[in-house]
N, C-alpha and C positions, 0 to 999 in steps of 0.2 A: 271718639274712636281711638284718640290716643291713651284717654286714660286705662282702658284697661290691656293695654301689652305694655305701659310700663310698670301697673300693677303684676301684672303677667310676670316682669322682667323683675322686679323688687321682691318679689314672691320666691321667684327661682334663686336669686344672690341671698334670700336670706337663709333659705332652705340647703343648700351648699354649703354656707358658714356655720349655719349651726352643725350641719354634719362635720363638717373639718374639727369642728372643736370637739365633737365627742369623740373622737377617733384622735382626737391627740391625747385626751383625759383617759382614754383607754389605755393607750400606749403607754402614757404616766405609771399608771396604778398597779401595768401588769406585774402578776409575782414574779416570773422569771425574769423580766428586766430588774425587778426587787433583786434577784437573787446574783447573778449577776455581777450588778454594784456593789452589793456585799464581800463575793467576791475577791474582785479587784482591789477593795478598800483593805482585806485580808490581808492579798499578795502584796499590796504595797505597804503594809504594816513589816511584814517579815524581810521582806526583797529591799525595800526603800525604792526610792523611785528618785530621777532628775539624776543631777552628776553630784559626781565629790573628786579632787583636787588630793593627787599624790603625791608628798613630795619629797620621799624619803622609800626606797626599797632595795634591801639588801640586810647587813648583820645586824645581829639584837641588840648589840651595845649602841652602834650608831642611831638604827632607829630609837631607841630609849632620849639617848640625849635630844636628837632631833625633833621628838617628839613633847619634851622637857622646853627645849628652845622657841619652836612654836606656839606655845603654850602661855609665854614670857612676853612675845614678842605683839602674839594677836588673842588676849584672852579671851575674846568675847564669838571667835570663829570655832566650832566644834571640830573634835579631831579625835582619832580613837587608833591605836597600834592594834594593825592586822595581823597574824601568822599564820604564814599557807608555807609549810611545809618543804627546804629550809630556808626559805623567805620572812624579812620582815617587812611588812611597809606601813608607812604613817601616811594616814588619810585624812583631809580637812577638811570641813562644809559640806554643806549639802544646799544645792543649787537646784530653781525648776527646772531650766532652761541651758544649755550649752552657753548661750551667748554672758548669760549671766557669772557660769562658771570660767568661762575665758578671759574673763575681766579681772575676776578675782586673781585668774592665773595669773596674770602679767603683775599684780603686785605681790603678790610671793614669789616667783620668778628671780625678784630684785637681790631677797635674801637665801632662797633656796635655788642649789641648781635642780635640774634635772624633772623638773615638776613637770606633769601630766595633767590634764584632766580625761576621768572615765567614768562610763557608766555607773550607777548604785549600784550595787548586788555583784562586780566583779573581783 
């Protein structure tokens, strides 16, 4: 008498899992979740994504050198002079995660004042 409700019950758990799983393979393969990702993978193509570390904004000449000096000091950290209009700023790294970028802050900090970290794409 027992074996057939725990057949009963084996039947049922298997019947459930198989469903689960095709309902996640669906959810996988759908095109709009495709599209989507693609998306995102776009906007963070153009936008950048994670932080980057300011640490220079104000006149051209400054940020020029500043951005010359950085360059000198940490050549293997990426950095790139912004202009937004009559601003300059010198931007470096690119970070996933805040905490990661906060790190980096505090040793450029040592040689630059006034350093920031901000969003990508600001």
């Amino acid at each position: 008498m027992k074996k057939p409700k725990f057949l009963t019950l084996f039947l049922f758990c298997f019947f459930c899992f198989t469903m689960s799983l095709q309902a996640q393979n669906e959810t996988k393969t759908s095109d709009s979740i495709k599209k989507l990702i693609e998306k995102k993978r776009n906007y963070n193509k153009k936008n950048g994504f994670g932080y980057t570390i300011q640490v220079y904004y104000g006149n051209e000449r400054t940020a020029k050198s500043t951005h010359a000096k950085f360059g000198i000091l940490y050549p293997r950290v990426s950095r790139k002079l912004v202009y937004n209009n009559p601003e300059w700023k010198v931007q470096v790294g690119n970070y996933k995660t805040k905490l990661e970028a906060d790190r980096a802050n505090l040793i450029f900090s040592k040689e630059f004042t006034g350093t920031i970290v901000i969003p990508m794409g600001k």
